[in-house]
C-alpha positions in Angstrom: 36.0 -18.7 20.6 32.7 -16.5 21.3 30.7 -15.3 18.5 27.8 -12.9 18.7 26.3 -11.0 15.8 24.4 -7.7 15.3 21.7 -6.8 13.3 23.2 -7.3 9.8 20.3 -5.1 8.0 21.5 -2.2 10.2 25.4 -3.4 10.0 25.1 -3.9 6.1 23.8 -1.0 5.4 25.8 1.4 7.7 29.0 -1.3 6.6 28.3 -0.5 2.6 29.3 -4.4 2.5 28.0 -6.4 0.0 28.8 -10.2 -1.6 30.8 -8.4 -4.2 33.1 -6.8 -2.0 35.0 -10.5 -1.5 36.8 -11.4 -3.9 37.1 -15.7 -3.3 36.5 -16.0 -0.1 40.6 -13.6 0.0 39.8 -11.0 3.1 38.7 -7.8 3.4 40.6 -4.9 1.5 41.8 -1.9 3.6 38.9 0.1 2.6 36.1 -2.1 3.3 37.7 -2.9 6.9 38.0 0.5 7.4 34.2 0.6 6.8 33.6 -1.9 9.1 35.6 -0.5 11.7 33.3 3.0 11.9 30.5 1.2 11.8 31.5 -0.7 14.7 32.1 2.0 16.3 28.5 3.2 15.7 27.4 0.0 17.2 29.4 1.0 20.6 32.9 -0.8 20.5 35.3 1.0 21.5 38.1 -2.1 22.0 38.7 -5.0 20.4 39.6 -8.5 21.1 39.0 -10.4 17.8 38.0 -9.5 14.8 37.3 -11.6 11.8 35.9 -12.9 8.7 34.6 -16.0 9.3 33.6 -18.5 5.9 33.8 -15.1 3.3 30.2 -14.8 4.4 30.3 -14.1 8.6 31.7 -11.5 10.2 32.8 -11.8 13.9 33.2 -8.6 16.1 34.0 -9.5 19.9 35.0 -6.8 22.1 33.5 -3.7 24.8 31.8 -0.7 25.2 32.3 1.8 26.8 30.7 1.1 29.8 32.5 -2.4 30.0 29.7 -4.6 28.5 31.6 -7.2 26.1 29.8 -7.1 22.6 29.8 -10.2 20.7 28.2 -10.2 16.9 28.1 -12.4 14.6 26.4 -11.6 11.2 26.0 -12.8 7.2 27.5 -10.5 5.0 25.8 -11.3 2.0 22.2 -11.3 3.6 22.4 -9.1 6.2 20.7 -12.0 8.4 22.1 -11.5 12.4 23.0 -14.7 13.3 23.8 -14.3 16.8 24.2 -10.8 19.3 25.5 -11.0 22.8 26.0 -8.7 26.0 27.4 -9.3 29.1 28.2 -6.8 31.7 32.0 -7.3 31.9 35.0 -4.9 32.6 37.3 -3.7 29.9 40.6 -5.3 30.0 43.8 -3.4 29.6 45.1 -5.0 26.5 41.7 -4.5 24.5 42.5 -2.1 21.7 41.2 1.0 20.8 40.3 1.9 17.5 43.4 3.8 17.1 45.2 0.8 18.6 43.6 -1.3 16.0 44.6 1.0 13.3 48.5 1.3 14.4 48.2 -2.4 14.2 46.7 -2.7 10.3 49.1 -0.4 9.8 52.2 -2.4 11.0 50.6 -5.3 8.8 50.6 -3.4 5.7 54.1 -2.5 5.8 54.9 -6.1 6.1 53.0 -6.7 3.4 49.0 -7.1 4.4 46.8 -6.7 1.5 43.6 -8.3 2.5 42.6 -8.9 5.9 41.2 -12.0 7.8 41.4 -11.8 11.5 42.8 -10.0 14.4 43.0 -11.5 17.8 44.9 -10.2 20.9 45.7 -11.8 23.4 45.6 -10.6 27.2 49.3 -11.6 26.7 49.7 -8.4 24.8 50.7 -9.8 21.5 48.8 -9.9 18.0 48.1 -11.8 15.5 46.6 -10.2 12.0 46.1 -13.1 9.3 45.0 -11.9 5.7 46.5 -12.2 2.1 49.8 -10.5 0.4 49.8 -9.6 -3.2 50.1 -12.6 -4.7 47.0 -13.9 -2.5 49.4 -15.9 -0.6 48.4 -16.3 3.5 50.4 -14.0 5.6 50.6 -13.9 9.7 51.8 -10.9 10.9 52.8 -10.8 15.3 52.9 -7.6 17.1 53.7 -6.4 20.3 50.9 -4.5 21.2 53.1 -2.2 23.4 54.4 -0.5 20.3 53.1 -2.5 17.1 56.6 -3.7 16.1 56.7 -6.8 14.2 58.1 -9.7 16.2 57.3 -12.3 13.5 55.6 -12.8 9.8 55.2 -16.1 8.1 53.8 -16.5 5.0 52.1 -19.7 3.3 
């Protein structure tokens, strides 16, 4: 997996994160992802390959511009500390997601029961996998087909 990281002063700020917005290491709420997500989008992505909480304290953004560079950034929630940024001049692929991509997708999740997200990662397959907490902070998986967002599988631990 590639990590890269961006700034976290600028991200935390412009993200509105802070330690108290985890709650034990359980995810990101809808809210706070949706934070993250404009802010991102700030930053320049405009698709998505992975993203994810990494430790409760990391957050990993890899996807591309517009202009085809991948964007890889890693950063520390709770000090704002970047811990690795990366560019490479790539191409967008076509199963990268949009930000309205990545929205039909959290919203798929949440109707099978998402409360608190982890990670999303999609694969040049063109499936998805979003892994977060229900509402009994119990893991969930939720697979998509990134054709239409229907579910083709959910497992919960």
């Amino acid at each position: 997996m590639k990590k890269t990281t961006l700034s976290t002063a600028a991200l935390l700020a412009s993200f509105g994160l802070a330690t108290t917005a985890f709650a034990a290491d359980q995810g990101l709420t809808q809210d706070e992802l949706s934070s993250l997500l404009d802010s991102a989008q700030q930053y320049g992505f405009t698709h998505f390959e992975e993203i994810s909480v990494d430790d409760g304290n990391e957050l990993e953004l890899e996807g591309w511009r517009e202009d085809g560079w991948k964007l890889e950034v890693d950063m520390n929630i709770a000090s704002g500390d970047t811990i690795k940024e990366e560019q490479r001049q790539d191409q967008i692929p076509d199963w990268g997601l949009s930000f309205d991509e990545v929205n039909k997708a959290l919203d798929s999740a949440m109707g099978e029961g998402l409360q608190r997200f982890e990670s999303l990662e999609v694969e040049s397959s063109g499936s998805i996998e979003i892994e977060g907490y229900n509402d009994q902070n119990q893991e969930i998986e939720i697979y998509l087909n990134s054709s239409d967002f229907s579910v083709t599988g959910v497992t919960n631990d």
